[in-house]
N, C-alpha and C positions, 0 to 999 in steps of 0.2 A: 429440753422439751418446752416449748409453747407454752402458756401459762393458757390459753384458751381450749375450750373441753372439745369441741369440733362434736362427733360422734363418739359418743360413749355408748359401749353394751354391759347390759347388768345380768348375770347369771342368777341363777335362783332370784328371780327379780321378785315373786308372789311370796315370799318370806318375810319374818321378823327386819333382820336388818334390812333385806332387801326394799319393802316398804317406804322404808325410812329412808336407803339413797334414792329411790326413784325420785319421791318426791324432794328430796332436796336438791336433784340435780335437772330437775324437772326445767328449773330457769334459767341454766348454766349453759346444759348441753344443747348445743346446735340440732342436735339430733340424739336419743337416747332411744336405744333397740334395748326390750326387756324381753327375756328369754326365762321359759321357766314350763314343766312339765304339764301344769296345769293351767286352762284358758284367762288369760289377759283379756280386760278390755282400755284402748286408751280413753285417757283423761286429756291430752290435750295433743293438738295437730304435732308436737313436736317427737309426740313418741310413737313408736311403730313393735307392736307387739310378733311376739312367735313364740307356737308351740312344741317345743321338742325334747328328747329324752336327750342328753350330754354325753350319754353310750354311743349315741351318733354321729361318728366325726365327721363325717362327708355334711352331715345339717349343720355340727357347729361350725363347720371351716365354710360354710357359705352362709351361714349369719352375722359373723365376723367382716363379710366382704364391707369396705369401705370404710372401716372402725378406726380409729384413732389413741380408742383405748379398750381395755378391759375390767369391768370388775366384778372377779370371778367369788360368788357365794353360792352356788349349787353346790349341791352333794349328801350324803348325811352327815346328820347334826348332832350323833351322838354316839354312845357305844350300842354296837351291836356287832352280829359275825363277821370275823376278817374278810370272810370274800364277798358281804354287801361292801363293808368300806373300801375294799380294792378295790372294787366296779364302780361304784360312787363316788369315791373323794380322787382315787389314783387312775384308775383311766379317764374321769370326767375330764380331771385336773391335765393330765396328756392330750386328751382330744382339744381343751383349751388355749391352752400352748402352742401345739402344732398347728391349730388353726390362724392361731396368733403370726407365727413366724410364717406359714404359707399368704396371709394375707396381707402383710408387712403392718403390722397392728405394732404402734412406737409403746405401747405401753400396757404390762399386764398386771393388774391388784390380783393376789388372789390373799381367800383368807385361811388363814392360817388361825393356831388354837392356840392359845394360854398353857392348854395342857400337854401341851407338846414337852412340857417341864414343869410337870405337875407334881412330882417324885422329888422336888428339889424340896429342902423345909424351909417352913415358913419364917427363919430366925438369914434365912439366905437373901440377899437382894441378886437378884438374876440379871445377866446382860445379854440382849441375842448373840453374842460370841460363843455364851457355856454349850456344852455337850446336850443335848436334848437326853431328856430323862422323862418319858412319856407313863402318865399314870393311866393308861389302859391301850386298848387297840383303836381306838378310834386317837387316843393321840400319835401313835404309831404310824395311821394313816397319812395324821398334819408331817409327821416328819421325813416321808413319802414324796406331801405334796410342795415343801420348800426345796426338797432335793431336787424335787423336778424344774421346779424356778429355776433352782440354781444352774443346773445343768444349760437351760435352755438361753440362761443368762452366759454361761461361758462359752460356751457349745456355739450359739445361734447368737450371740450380740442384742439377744433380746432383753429389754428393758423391767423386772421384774420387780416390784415392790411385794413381800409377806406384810399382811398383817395379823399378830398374833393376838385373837379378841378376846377382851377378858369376859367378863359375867355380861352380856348385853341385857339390861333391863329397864323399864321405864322408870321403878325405882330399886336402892336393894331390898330384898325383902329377907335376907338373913344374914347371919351372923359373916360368913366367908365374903359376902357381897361387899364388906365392908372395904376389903382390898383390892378384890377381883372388879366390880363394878365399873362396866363401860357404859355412858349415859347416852340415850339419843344421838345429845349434841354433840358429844364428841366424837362419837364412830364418826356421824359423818364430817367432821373436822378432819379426822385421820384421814378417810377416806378424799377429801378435795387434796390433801396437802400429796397423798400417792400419787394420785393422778396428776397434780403439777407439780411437781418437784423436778428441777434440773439437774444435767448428768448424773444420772441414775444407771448401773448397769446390773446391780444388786443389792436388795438392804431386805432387813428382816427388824420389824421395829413394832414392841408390845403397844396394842391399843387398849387404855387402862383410862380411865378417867383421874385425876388429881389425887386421890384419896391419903388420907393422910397414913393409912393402916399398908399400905399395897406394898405388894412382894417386887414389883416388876422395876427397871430401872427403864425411867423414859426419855432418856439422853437421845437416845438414837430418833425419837417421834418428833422432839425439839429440832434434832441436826435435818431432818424430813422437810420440817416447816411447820408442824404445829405443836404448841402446847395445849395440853388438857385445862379444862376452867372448871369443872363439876369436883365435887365433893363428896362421897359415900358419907363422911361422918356426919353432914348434918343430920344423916337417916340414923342416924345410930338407937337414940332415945326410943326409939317407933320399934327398936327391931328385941324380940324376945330376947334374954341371955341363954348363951347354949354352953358356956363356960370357953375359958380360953383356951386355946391352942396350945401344944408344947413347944417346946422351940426346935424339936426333931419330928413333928407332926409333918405330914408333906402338905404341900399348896395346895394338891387338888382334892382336900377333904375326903368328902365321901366318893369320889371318884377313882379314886386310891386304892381303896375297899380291894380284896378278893372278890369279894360278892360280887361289885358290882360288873365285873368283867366274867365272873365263871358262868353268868348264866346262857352267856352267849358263845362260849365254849363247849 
């Protein structure tokens, strides 16, 4: 692939991360189409906004027209009942795709969770090779929606990058942050090196910033084309003690919880 962005679309573009690639690719892309349920307005000649639900493949397969890339951040962003995340993360993530491969789109980001192996413990260093071990239903979903990458990557010769995000935060603000923490700067570091990365026909590679404490191995983000530069530990000092982890605790903390998944059952 081209190392130049041409058009790029950004799904869930009126989002936390989404925010954050818009404007950073704001001067890259030739053209950046941001896509997101709720009303856009552009900021500069080079973007071109639209409103649409991602349950609509016939809207996302002709918003896709003339794309050169994807980067797929719609859906929901958290746990809730399996048939919102089925409609939201796993037909979105379908209608993405096929819209992809019907429009001949060289390149699809989509994102992917951290917790998609949230169940692994924190004494593990994880590689995207291991078995997903999903600490609720919304990470269930993430494993849903690299299945469908994959698929669409073997299936269809489409070009799929996962990115699995850790804690995105401006800074950590707690104790787990200290591993999981993806900083501004680095999502969209992950995110430029997805989008240009050559012969790609499938990878799945954790976006984690540098941290000294993190569970995830980032060999594969390296092999991608970028390394992390940020730090959670210089936050450490700043962030309450909540006691330490066992070495059989799982990654996704409190997301782990019975709790926090029965309620939604």
């Amino acid at each position: 692939m081209e190392t130049g962005l041409g058009t790029v679309v950004v799904t869930g573009a009126a989002g936390q991360i989404g925010s954050v690639v818009r404007a950073g690719l704001r001067g890259e892309a030739e053209r950046l189409v941001l896509l997101d349920r709720v009303g856009l307005a552009r900021q500069s000649p080079t973007e071109e906004v639209r409103q649409l639900d991602l349950r609509d493949a016939e809207a996302v397969t002709a918003a896709l027209e003339g794309a050169d890339a994807v980067v797929h951040l719609g859906g929901v962003p958290d746990e809730a009942p399996l048939s919102d995340l089925l409609d939201g993360n796993v037909r979105g993530t379908h209608n993405v795709l096929e819209g992809a491969r019907r429009q001949g789109v060289g390149r699809v980001v989509l994102a992917s969770s951290n917790r998609l192996t949230g169940f692994y413990p924190v004494s593990t260093t994880v590689t995207p090779e291991m078995p997903p071990r999903p600490d609720g239903l919304y990470g269930v979903s993430k494993v849903a929606v690299e299945a469908l990458g994959r698929l669409y990557a073997d299936k269809f010769n489409l070009s799929v990058v996962c990115l699995r995000i850790g804690s995105f935060e401006d800074v950590p603000t707690e104790r787990r942050h200290l591993a999981t923490w993806l900083s501004p700067r680095d999502c969209l570091g992950f995110v430029r090196a997805a989008l240009t990365a050559s012969d790609i026909n499938f990878a799945a590679v954790y976006a984690v910033s540098a941290n000294k404490r993190r569970f995830w191995d980032i060999e594969a983000g390296a092999a991608l084309g970028y390394t992390p530069v940020d730090d959670a530990e210089v936050f450490a000092p700043r962030i309450p003690p909540e006691g330490d982890a066992a070495e059989h605790d799982p990654q996704g903390g409190v997301y782990a919880s019975p709790e926090y998944t029965l309620r939604y059952i």
